[in-house]
Biopython code that builds the backbone (N, CA, C, O; Angstrom):
import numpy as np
from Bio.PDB.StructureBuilder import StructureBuilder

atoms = [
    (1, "UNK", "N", (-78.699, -26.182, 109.254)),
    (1, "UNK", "CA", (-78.764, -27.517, 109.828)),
    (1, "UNK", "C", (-78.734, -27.449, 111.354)),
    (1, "UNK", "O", (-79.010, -28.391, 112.097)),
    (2, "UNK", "N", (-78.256, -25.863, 111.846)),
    (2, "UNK", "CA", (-78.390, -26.137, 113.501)),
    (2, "UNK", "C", (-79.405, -25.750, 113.767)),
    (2, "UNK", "O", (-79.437, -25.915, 114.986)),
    (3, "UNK", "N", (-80.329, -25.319, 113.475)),
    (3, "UNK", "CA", (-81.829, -25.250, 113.757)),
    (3, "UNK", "C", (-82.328, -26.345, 113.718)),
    (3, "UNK", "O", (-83.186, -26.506, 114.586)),
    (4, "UNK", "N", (-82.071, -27.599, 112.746)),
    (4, "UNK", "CA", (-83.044, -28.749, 112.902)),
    (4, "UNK", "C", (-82.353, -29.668, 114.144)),
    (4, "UNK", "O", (-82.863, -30.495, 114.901)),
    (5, "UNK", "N", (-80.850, -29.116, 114.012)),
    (5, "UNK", "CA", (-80.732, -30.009, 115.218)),
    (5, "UNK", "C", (-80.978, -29.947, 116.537)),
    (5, "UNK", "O", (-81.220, -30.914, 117.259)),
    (6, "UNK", "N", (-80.899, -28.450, 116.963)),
    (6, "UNK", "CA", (-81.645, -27.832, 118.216)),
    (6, "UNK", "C", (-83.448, -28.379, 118.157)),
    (6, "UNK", "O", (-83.992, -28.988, 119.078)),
    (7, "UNK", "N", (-84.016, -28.043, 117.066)),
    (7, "UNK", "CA", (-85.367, -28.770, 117.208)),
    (7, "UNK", "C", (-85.289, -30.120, 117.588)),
    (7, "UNK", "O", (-85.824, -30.173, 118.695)),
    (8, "UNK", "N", (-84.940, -31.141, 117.287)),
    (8, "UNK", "CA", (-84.394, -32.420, 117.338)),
    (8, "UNK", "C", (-83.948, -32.841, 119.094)),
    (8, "UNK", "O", (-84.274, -33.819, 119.768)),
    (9, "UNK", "N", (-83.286, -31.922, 119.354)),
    (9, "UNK", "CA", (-82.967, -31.815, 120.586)),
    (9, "UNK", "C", (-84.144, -31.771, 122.106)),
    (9, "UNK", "O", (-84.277, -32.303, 123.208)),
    (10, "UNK", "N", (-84.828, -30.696, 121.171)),
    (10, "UNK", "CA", (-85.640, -29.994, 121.814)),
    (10, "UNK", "C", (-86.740, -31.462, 122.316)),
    (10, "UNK", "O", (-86.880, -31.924, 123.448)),
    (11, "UNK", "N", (-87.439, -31.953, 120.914)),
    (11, "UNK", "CA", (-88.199, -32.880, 120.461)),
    (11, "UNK", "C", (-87.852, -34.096, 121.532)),
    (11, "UNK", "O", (-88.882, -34.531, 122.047)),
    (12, "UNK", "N", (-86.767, -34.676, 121.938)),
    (12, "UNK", "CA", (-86.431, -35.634, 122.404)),
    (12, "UNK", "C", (-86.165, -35.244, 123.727)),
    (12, "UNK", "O", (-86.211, -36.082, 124.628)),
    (13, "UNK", "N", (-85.849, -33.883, 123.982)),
    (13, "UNK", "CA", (-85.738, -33.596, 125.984)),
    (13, "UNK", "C", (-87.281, -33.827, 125.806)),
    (13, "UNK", "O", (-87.719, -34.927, 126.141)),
    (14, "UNK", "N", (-87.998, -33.036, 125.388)),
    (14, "UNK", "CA", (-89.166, -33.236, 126.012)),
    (14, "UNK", "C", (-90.420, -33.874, 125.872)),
    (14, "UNK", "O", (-91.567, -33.548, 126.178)),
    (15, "UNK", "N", (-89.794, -35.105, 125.205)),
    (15, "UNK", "CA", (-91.196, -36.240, 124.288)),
    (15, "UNK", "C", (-91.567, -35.740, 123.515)),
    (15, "UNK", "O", (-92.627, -36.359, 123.428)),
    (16, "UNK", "N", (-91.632, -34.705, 122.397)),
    (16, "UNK", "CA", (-93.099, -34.447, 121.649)),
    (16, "UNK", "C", (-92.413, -35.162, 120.185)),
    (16, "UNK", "O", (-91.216, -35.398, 120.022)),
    (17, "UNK", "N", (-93.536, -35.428, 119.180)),
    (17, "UNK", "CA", (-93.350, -36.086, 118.470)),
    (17, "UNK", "C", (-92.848, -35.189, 117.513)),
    (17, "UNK", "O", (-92.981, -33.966, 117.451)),
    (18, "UNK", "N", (-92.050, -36.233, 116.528)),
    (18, "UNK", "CA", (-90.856, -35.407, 115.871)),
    (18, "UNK", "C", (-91.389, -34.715, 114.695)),
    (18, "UNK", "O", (-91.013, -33.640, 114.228)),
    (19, "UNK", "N", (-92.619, -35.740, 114.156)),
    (19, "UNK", "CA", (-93.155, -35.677, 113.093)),
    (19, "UNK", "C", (-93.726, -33.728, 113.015)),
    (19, "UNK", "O", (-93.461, -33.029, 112.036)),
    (20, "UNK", "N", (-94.537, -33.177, 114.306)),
    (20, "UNK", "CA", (-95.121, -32.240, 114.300)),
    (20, "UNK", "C", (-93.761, -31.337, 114.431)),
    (20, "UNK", "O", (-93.712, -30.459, 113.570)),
    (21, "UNK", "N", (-92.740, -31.366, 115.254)),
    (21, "UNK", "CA", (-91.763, -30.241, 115.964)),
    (21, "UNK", "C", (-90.667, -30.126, 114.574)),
    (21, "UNK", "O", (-90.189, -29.010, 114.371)),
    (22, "UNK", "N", (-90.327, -31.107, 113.758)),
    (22, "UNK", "CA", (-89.624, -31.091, 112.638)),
    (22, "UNK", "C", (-90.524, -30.872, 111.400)),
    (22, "UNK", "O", (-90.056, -30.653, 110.282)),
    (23, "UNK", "N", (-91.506, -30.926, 111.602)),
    (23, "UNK", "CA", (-92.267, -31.631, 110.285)),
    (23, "UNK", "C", (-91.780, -32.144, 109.447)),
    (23, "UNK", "O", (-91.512, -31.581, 108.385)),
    (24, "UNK", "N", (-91.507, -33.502, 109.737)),
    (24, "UNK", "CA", (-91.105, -34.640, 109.301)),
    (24, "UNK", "C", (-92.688, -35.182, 108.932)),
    (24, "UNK", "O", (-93.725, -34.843, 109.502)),
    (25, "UNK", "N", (-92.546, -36.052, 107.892)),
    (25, "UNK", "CA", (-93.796, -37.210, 106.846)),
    (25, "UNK", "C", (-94.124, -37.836, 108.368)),
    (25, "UNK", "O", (-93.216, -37.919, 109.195)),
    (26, "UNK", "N", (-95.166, -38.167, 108.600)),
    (26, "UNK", "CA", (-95.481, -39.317, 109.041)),
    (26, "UNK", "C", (-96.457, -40.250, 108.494)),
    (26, "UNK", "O", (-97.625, -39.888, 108.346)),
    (27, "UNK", "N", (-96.018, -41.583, 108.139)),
    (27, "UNK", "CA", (-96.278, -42.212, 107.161)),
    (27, "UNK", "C", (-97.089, -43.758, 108.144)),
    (27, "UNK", "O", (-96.774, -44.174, 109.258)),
    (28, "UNK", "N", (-97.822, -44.112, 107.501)),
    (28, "UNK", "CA", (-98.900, -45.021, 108.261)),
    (28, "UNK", "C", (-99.301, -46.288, 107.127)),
    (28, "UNK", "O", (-100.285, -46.125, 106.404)),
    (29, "UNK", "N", (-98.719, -47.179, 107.055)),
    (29, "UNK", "CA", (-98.842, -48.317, 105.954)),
    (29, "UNK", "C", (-100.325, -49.673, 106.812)),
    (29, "UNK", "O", (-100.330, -50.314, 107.863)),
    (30, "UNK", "N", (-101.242, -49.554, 105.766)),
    (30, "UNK", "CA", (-102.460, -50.260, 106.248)),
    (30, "UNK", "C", (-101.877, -51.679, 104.967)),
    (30, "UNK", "O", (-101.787, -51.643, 103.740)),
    (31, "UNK", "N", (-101.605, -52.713, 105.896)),
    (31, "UNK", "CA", (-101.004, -53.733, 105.137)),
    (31, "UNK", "C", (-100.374, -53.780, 103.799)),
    (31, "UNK", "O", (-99.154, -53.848, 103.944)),
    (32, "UNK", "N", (-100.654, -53.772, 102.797)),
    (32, "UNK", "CA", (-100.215, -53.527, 101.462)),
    (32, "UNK", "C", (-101.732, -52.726, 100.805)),
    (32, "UNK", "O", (-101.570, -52.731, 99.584)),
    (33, "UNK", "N", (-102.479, -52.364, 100.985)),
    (33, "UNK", "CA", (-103.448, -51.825, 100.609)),
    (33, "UNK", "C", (-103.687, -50.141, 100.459)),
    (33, "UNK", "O", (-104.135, -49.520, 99.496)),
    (34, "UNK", "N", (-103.131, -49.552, 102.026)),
    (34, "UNK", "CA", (-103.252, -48.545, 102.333)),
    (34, "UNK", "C", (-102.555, -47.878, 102.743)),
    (34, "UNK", "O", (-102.155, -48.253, 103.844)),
    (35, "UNK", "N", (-102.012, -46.682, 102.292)),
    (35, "UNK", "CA", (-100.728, -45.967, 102.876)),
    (35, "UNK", "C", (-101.759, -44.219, 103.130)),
    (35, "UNK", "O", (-102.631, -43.705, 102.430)),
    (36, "UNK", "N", (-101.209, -43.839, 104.243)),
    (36, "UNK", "CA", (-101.695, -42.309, 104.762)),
    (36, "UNK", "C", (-100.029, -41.599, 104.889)),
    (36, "UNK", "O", (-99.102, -42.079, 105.541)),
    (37, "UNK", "N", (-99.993, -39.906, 103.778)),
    (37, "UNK", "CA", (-99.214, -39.696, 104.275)),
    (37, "UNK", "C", (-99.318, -38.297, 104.931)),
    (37, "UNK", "O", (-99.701, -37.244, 104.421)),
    (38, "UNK", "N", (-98.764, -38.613, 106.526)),
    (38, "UNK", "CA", (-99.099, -36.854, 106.816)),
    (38, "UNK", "C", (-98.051, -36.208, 106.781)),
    (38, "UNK", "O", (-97.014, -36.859, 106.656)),
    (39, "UNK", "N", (-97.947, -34.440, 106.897)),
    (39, "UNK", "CA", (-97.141, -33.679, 106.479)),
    (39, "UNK", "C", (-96.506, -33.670, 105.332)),
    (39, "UNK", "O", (-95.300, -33.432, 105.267)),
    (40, "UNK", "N", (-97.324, -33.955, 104.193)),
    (40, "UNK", "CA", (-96.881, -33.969, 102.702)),
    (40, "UNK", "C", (-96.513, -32.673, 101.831)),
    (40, "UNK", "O", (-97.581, -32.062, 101.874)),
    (41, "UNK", "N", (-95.726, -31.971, 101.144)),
    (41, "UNK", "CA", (-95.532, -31.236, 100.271)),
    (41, "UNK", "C", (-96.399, -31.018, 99.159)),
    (41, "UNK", "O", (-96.687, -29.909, 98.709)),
    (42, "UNK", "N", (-96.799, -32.101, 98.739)),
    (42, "UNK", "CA", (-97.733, -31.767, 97.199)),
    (42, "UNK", "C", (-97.221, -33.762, 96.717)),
    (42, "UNK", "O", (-96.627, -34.709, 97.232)),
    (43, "UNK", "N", (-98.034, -33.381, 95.300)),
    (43, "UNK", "CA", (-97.852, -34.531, 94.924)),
    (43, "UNK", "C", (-96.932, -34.533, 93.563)),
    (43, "UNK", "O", (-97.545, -34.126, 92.575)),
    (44, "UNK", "N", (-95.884, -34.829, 93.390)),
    (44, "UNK", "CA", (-95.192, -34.682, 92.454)),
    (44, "UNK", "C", (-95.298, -35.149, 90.668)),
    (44, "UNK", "O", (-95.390, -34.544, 89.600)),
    (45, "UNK", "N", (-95.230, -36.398, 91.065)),
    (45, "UNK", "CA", (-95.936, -37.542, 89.957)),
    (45, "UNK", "C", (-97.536, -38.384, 90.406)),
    (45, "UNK", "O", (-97.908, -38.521, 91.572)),
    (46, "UNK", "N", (-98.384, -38.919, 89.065)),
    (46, "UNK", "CA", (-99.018, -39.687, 89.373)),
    (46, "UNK", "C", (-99.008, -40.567, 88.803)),
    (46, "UNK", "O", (-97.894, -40.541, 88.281)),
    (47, "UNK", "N", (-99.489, -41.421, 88.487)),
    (47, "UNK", "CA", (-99.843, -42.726, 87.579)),
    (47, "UNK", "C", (-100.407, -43.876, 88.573)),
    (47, "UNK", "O", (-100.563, -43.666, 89.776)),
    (48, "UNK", "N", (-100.674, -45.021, 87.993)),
    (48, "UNK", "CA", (-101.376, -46.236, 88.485)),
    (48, "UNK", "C", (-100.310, -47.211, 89.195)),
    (48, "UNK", "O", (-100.579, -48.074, 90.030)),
    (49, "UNK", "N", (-98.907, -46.850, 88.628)),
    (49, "UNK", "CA", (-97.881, -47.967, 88.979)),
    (49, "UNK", "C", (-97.034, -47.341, 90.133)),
    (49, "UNK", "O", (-96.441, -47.929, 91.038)),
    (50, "UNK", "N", (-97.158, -45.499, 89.782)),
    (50, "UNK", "CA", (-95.739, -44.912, 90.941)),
    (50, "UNK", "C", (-96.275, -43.481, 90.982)),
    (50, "UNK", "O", (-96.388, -42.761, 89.990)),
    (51, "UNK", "N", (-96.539, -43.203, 92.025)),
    (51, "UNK", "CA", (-96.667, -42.259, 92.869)),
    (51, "UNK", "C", (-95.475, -41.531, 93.578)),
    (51, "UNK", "O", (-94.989, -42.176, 94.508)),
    (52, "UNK", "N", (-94.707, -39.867, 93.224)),
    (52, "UNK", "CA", (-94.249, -39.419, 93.872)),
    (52, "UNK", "C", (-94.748, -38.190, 94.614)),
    (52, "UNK", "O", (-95.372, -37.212, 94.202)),
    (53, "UNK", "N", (-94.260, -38.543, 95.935)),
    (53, "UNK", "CA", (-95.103, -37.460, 97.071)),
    (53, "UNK", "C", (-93.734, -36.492, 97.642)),
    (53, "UNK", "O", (-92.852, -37.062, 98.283)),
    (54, "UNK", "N", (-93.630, -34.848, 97.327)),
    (54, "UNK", "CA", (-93.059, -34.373, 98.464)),
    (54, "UNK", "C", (-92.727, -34.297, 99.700)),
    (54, "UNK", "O", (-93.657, -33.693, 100.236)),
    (55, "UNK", "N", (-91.915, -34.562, 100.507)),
    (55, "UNK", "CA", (-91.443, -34.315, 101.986)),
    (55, "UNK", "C", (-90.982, -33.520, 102.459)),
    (55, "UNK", "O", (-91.059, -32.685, 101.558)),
    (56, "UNK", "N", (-90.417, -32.954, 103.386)),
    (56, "UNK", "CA", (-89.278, -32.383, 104.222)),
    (56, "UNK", "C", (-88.026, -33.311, 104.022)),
    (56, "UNK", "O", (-86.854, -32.945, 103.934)),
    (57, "UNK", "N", (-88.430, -34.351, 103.980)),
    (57, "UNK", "CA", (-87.468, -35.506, 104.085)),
    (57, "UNK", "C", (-86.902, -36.207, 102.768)),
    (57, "UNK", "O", (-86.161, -37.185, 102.674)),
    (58, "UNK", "N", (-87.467, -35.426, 101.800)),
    (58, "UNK", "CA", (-87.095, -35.949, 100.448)),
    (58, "UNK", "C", (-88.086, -36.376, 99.918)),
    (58, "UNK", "O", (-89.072, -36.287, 100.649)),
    (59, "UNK", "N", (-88.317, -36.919, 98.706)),
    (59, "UNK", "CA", (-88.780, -37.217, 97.812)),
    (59, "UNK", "C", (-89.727, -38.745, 97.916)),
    (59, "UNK", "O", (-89.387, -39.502, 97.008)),
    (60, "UNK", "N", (-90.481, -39.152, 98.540)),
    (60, "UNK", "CA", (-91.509, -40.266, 98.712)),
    (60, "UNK", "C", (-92.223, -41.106, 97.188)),
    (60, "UNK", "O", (-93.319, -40.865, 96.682)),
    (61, "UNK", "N", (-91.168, -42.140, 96.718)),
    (61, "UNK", "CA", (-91.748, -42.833, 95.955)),
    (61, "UNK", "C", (-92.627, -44.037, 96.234)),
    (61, "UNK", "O", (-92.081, -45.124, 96.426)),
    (62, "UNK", "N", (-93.804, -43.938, 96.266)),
    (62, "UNK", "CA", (-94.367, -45.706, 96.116)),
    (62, "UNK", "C", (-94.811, -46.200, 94.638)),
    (62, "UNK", "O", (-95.399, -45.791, 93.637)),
    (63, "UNK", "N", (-94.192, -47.267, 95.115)),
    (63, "UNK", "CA", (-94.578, -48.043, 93.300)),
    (63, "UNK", "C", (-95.519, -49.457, 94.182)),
    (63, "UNK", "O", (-95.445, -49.830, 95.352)),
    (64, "UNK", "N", (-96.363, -49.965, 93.024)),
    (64, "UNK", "CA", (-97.521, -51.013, 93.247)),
    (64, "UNK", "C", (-98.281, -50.984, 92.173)),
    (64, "UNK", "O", (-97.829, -50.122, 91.419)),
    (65, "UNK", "N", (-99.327, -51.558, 91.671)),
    (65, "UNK", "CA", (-100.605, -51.819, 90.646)),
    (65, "UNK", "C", (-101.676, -50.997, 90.939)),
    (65, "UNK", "O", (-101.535, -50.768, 92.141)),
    (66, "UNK", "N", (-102.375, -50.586, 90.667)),
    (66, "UNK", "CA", (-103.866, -49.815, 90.962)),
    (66, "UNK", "C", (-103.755, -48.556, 92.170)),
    (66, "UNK", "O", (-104.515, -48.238, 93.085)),
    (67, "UNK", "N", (-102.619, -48.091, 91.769)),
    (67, "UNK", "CA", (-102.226, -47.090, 93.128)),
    (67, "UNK", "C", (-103.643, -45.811, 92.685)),
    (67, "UNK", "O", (-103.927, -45.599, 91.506)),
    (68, "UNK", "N", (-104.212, -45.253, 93.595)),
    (68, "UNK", "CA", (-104.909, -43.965, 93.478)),
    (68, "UNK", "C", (-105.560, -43.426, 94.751)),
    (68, "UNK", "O", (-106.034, -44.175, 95.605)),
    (69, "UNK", "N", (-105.561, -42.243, 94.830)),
    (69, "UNK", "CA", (-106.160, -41.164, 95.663)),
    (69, "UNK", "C", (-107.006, -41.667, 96.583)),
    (69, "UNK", "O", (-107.943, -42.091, 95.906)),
    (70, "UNK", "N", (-107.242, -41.875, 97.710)),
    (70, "UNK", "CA", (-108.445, -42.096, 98.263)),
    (70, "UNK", "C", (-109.001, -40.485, 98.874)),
    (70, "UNK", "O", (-110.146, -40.050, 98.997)),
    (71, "UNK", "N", (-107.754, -39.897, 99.159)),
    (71, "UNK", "CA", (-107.742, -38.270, 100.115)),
    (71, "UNK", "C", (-106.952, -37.648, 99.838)),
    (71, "UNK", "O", (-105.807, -38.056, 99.647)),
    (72, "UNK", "N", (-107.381, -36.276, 99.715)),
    (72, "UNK", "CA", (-106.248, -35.280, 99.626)),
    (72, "UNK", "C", (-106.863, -33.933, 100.361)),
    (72, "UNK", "O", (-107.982, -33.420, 100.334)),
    (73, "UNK", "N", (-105.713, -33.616, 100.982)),
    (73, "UNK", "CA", (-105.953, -32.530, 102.464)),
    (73, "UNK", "C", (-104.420, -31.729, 101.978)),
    (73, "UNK", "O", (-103.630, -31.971, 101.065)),
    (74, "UNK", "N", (-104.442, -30.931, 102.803)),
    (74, "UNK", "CA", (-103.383, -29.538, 102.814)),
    (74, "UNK", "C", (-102.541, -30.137, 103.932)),
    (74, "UNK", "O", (-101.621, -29.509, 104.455)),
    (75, "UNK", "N", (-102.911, -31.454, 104.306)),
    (75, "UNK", "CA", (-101.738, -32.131, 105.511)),
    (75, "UNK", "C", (-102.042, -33.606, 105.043)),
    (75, "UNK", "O", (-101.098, -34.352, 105.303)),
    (76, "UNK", "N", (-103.059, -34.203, 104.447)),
    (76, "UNK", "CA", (-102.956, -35.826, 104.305)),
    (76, "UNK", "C", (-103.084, -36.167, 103.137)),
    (76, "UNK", "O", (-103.823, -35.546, 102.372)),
    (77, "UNK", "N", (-102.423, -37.167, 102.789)),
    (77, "UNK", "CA", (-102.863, -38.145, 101.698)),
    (77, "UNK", "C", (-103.004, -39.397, 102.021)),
    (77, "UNK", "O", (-102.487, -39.800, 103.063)),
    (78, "UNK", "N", (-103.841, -40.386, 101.067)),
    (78, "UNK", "CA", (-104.211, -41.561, 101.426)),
    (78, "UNK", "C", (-104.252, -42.117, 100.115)),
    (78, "UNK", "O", (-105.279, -41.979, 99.452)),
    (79, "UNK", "N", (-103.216, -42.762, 99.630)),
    (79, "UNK", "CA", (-103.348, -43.199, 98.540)),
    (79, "UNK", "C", (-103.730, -45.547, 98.781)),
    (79, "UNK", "O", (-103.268, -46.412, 99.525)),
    (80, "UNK", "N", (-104.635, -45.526, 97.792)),
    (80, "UNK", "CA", (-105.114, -46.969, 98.096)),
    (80, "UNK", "C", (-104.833, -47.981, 96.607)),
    (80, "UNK", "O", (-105.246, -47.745, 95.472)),
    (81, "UNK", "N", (-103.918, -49.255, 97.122)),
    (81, "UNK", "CA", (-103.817, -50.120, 95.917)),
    (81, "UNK", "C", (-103.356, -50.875, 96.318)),
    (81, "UNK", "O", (-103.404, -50.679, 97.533)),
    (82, "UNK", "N", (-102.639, -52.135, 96.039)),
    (82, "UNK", "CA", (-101.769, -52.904, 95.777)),
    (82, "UNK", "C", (-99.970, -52.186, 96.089)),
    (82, "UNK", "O", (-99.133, -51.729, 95.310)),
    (83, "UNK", "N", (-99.974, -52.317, 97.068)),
    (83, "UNK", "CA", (-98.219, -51.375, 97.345)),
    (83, "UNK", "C", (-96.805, -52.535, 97.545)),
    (83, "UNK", "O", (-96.530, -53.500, 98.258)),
    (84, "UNK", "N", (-96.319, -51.932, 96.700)),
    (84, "UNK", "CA", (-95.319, -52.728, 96.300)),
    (84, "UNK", "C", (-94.086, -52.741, 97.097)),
    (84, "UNK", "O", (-93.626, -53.737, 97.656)),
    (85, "UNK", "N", (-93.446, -51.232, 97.111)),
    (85, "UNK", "CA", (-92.395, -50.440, 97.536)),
    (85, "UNK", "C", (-93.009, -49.353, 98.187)),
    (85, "UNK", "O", (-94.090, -48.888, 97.825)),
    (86, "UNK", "N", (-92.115, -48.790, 99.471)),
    (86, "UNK", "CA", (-91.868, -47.461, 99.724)),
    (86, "UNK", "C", (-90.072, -46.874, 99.279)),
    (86, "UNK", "O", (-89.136, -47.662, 99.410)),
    (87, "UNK", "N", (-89.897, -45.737, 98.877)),
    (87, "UNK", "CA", (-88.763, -45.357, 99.184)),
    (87, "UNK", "C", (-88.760, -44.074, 99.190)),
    (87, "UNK", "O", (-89.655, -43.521, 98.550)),
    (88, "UNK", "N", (-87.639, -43.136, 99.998)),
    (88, "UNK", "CA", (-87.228, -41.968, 99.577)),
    (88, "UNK", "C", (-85.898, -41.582, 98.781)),
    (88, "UNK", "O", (-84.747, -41.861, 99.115)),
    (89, "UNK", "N", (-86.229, -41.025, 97.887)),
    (89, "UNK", "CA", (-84.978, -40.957, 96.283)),
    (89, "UNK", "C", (-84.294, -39.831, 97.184)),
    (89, "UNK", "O", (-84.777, -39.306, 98.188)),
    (90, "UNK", "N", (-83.240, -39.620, 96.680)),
    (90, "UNK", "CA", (-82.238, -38.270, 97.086)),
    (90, "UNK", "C", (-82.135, -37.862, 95.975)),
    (90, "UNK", "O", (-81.471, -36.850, 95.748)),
]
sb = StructureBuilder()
sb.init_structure("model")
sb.init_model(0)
sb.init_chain("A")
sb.init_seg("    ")
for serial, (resi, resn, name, xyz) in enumerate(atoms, 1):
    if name == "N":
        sb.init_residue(resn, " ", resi, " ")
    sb.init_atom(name, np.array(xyz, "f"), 0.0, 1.0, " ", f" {name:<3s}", serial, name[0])
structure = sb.get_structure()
């Protein structure tokens, strides 16, 4: 944990974004329609109603109606539907 906090440290003396220096999710919500997630793990669960996505940060559930794939990259996802919820489970 003192490595992320020295990164953390690091990240905030000198502006850079946390998302790249931690690789932390960075997550991008296009109204209720469109969610992009970068720095993803894999995709855990799928279905139409709930989607779970790996993090650094834990476990990324979205639940909604007609949830599905628009992209999948070795750094992005873009999943497109009706979005209900975000959360991260512990």
């Amino acid at each position: 944990m003192k490595n992320m906090d020295i990164r953390r440290d690091v990240s905030e003396a000198l502006d850079l974004p946390k998302e790249i220096i931690l690789d932390l999710p960075l997550i991008s919500l296009t109204g209720r329609e469109e969610i992009t997630v970068e720095n993803h793990k894999g995709i855990l669960t799928y279905g139409e109603e709930s989607i779970r996505i790996g993090t650094k940060a834990g476990t990324l559930c979205i639940r909604g109606q007609g949830l599905g794939l628009k992209q999948l990259t070795g750094d992005v996802l873009v999943i497109r539907g009706k979005v209900a919820t975000l959360e991260f489970l512990t």
